[in-house]
N, C-alpha and C positions, 0 to 999 in steps of 0.2 A: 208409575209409582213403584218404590222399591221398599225391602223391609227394613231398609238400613235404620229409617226413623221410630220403627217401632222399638220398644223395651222387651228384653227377656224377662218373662212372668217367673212371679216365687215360686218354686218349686221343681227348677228345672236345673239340669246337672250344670249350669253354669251360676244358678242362685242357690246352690245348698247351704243350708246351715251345716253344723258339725252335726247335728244330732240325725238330722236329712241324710248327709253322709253314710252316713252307719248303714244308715236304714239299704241303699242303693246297697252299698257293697255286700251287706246282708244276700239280698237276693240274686245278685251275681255269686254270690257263694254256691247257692243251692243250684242255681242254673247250672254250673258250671260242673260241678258234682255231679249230677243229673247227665251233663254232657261227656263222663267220662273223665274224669282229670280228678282225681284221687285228693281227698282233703281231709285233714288230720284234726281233730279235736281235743288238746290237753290239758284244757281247762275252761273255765269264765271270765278269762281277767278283761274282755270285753271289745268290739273290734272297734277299734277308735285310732286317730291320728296319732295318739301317744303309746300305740300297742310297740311289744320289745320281744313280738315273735321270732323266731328262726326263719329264714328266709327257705333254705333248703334242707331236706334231710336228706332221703334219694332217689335216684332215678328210677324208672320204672319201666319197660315197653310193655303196650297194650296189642294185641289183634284186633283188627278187624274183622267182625263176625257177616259183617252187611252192607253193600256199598248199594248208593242208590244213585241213579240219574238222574239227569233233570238240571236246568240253572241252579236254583236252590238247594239241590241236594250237594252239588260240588261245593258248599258251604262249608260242608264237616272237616277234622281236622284229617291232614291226608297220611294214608300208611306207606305211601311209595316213598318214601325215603326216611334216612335213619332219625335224619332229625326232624320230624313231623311225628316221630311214633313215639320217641323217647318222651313219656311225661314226668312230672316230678310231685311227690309229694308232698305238701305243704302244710303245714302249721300255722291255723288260723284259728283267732278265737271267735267265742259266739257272745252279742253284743245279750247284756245283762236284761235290755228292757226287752228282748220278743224271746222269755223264759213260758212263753206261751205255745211256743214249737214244740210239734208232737215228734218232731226227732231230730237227733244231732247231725251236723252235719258232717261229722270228720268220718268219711267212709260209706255214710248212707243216704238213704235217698229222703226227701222230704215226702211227707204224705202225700202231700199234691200230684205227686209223679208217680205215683204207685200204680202199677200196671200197666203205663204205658210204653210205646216202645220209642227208645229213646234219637233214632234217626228220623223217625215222623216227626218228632217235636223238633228237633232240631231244625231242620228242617221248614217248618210251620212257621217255626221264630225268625230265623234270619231273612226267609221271603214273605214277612209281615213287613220289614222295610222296605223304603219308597227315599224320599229326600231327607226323610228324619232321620236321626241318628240314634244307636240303641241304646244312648242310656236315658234318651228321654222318650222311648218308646216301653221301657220301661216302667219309665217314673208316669206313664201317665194311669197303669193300672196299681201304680202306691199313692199315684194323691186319691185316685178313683175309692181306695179303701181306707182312705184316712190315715196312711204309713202304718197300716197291720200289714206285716208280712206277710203273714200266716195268709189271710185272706187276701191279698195281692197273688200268690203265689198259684193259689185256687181258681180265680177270676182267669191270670194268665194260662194256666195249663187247661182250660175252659175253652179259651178263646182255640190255647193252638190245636184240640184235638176238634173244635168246629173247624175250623179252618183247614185243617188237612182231612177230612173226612165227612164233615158232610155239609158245610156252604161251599168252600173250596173257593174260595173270591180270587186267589192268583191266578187260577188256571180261566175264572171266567172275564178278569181284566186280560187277559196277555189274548185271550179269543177276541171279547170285545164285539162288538154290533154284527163285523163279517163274517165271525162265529156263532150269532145267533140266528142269522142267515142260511149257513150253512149246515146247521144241525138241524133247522127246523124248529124254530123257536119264533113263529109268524108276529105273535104276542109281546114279545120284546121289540121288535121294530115299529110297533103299531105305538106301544104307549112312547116311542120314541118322534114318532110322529106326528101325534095329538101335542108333546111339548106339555107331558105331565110333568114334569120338574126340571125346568129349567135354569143353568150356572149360571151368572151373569152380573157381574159388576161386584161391588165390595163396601163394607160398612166405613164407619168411620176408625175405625184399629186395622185396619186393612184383612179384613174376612171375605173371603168369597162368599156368595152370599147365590143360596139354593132355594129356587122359590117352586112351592108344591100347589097344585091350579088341584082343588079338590072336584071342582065341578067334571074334570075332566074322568074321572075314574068310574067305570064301572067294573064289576067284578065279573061279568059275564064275556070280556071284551079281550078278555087272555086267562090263562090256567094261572091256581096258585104260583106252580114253580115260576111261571115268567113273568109274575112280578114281584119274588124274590131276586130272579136275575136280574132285574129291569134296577130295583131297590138299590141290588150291590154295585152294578156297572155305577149307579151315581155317585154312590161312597164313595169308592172308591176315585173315582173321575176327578169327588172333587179333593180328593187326598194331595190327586197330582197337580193339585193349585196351591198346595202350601207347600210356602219354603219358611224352615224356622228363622225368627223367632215365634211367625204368625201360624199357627198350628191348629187353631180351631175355623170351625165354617158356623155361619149363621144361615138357620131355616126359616122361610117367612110361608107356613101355612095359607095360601090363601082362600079364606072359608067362600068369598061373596060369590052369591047364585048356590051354594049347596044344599043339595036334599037329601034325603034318608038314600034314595037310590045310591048316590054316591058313597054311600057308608059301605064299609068292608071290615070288619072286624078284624077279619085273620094277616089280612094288608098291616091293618095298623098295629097290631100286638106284633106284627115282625117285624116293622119299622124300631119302634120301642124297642126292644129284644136286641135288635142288632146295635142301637147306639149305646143303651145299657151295659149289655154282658160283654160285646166284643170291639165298640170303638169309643173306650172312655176314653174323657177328657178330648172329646173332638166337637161338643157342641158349643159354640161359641152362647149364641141366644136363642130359641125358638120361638118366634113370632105365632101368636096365633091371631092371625087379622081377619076381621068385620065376620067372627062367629054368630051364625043367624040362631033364634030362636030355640032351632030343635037341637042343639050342640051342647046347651046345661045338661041335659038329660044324657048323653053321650060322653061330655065329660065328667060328670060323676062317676063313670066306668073304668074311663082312662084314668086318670088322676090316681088310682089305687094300686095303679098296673107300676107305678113312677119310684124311679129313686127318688130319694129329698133333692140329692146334689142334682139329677134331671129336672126336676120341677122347679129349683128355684131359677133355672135359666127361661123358663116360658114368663114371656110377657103377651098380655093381648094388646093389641090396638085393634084401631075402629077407624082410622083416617092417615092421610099423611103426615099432618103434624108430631100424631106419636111415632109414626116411623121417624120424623127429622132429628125424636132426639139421638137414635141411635144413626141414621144411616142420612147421609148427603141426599140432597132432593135429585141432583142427575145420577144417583144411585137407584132411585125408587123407582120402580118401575109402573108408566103410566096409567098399566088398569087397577095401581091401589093408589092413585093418584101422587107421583111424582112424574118426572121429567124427562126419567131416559123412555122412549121411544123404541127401545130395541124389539124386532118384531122376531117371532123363532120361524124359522121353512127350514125344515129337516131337510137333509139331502140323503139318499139311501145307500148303504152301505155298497161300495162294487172292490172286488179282487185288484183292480188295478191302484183306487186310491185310497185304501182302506187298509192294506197288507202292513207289514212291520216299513217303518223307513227307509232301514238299511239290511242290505241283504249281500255281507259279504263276511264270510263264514271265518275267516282267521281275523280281523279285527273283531270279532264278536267273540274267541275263545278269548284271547288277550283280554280284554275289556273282563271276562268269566275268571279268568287268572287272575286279573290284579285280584280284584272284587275277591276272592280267596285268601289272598296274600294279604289284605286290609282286613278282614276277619279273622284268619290265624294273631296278626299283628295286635286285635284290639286284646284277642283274650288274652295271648302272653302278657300286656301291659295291664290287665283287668289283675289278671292273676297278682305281679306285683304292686299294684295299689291296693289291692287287699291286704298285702302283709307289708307296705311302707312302715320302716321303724319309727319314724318321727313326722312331725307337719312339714317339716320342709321338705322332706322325700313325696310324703303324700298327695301334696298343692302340686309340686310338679309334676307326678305320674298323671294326678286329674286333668291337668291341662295336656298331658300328649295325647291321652284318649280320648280329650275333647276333638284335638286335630284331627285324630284317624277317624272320629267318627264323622266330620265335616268330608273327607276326603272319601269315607264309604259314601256319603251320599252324591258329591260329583261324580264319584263312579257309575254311580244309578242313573244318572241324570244322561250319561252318555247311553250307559246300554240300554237303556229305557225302548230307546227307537228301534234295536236289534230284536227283543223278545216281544213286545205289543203291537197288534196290530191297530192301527190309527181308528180316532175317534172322533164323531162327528165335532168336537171340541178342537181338536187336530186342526181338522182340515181347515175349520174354518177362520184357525191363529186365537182362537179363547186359550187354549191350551201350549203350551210351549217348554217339555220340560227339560228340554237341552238346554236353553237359553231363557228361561225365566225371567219376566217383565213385572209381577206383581204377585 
């Protein structure tokens, strides 16, 4: 199965409205500002397709005060040559309807960013990418806040300083099972083991589809932290099964055989937590199936803990047939009574077939270059669809920056294999994200 036959959902830099529009360029404004790249403010006259800004005033050089290492940190814009340093000023207006921003952006920094340091975030952001592209890795914490800036802006700067300090999910995807192995993390191979949440097969919109076996959880059976790890390795895992336009994953809780034993409080308020605050707009549907008796009492707990936009994706069932209306019966998997058959036998992580793919160190900088050269490229082109004089400037700028964000993401798709070490998903061809099958 391929995504070709799915539709691009409303909301996404390829279905914006004009007024959507605004909203996106909005908050590449403040990013971008934030990111160092000096932005002028002379009025309200509003940022929209019909804006009659000045394209340039002048030029600027910036220093570098901080250079960091790392994949993700060669992200930032480079000071080794003249023209990477030279930035330019700009004259850009501020769109009339988010008159709710507690600061301008021509020169300053938005609230949201206040205090942080601006190579961590940078940084956080561009290796929050995977196959998606970043304007719709953005757009998914503007639909998440209902196109408030203001609160989109907050939610994101939320996400990047968990993520670079203290869940840190890139550095525990690019480790992966052999590094939980190796650190001493007995707990994360264990609950990989049992096949407490297993990837496997896909709804009827083509969702990979993440099923959680409650009976199998106890909370005496590994430490908090490793089944925070255990949590993020599956996000994340199942991140690397979408290719856009299909971008969400559906979860099929499955309750039968569950007792109180199985309950974990602090499990579930971080499950929640993590799809809430830091992977909106990634839950397709949340299945809650064949909840026994003692779970009305547990879910009057949860349910409070819930965004509205979270909760209205929970549906319960209690059988196969309400599963068939969302998901194909050889989707369903036999112990909630459909047809696939697929049975999980873990195989345990080893150095030999678990390490990254490929392990040849100048196609991996290359591959680190373009991936550079396609990020310097989107923001020069961000930069000018922010100040396009007319719709027809504008319509074409969006569509180059749709291509280079299409082309960051084959980028990823290659170097994927050079920084991650393989996953049981890997090995066993579930997973494929050089060459993508569904």
């Amino acid at each position: 199965m391929t995504t070709e036959k799915w539709e691009v959902a409303p909301g996404h830099v390829e279905t914006l409205t004009e007024e959507q529009e605004k909203k996106l360029k909005l908050v590449w404004t403040y990013l971008l500002a934030f990111f160092g790249y000096k932005l002028v403010l002379p009025d309200a006259r509003g940022l929209s397709r019909r804006s009659t800004t000045n394209s340039v005033l002048s030029a600027k050089t910036e220093n570098s005060t901080k250079s960091k290492g790392g994949l993700f940190g060669r992200f930032k814009k480079s000071h080794k040559k003249k023209e990477s340093i030279e930035k330019l000023e700009r004259v850009i207006s501020h769109p009339e309807t988010d008159t709710s921003s507690k600061e301008d952006v021509g020169g300053r920094i938005h609230y949201a960013f206040k205090g942080l340091d601006s190579d961590d975030m940078r940084e956080a952001f561009w290796g929050f990418l995977r196959q998606d592209t970043p304007d719709n890795l953005v757009l998914r914490f503007v639909r998440a806040r209902k196109w408030n800036v203001d609160k989109a802006l907050v939610m994101m700067t939320d996400t990047m300083k968990w993520r670079c300090y203290e869940g840190k999910p890139d550095k525990i995807l690019c480790s992966g099972e052999l590094g939980c192995v190796e650190n001493n993390k007995p707990g994360v191979i264990y609950q990989f083991q049992l096949g407490k949440c297993i990837i496997h097969g896909h709804d009827r919109k083509g969702r990979p589809i993440a099923m959680v076996r409650a009976r199998k959880h106890h909370s005496s059976d590994q430490t908090p932290e490793e089944v925070e790890i255990y949590t993020l390795l599956i996000i994340e895992y199942a991140r690397l099964m979408l290719n856009e336009p299909v971008d969400t994953c559906d979860v099929i809780f499955n309750l039968s055989k569950m007792t109180m034993a199985n309950m974990d409080w602090g499990a579930v308020s971080y499950i929640v937590r993590c799809f809430e605050s830091h992977y909106p707009e990634s839950l397709g549907i949340l299945f809650v199936h064949k909840a026994p008796w003692i779970f009305s009492g547990i879910w009057r707990i949860v349910k409070t803990w819930l965004d509205p936009v979270v909760a209205s994706k929970i549906v319960f069932t209690n059988n196969d047939k309400d599963l068939e209306k969302y998901i194909e019966r050889d989707n369903i998997p036999k112990e909630v009574g459909g047809d696939d058959d697929y049975e999980w036998n873990y195989l345990d992580p080893t150095p030999t077939e678990n390490g990254p793919l490929y392990h040849n160190e100048k196609e991996k900088k290359a591959l680190e270059d373009e991936r550079k050269k396609l990020t310097d490229s989107f923001i020069d082109k961000t930069i000018e669809w922010i100040e396009a004089p007319d719709d027809e400037v504008t319509a074409r700028l969006l569509k180059e920056r749709i291509e280079i964000g299409k082309s960051m993401a084959k980028n990823y798709r290659k170097l994927d294999g050079y920084i991650r070490n393989r996953s049981f998903y890997d090995r066993t061809g579930s997973l494929n994200v050089e060459n993508p099958t569904n």
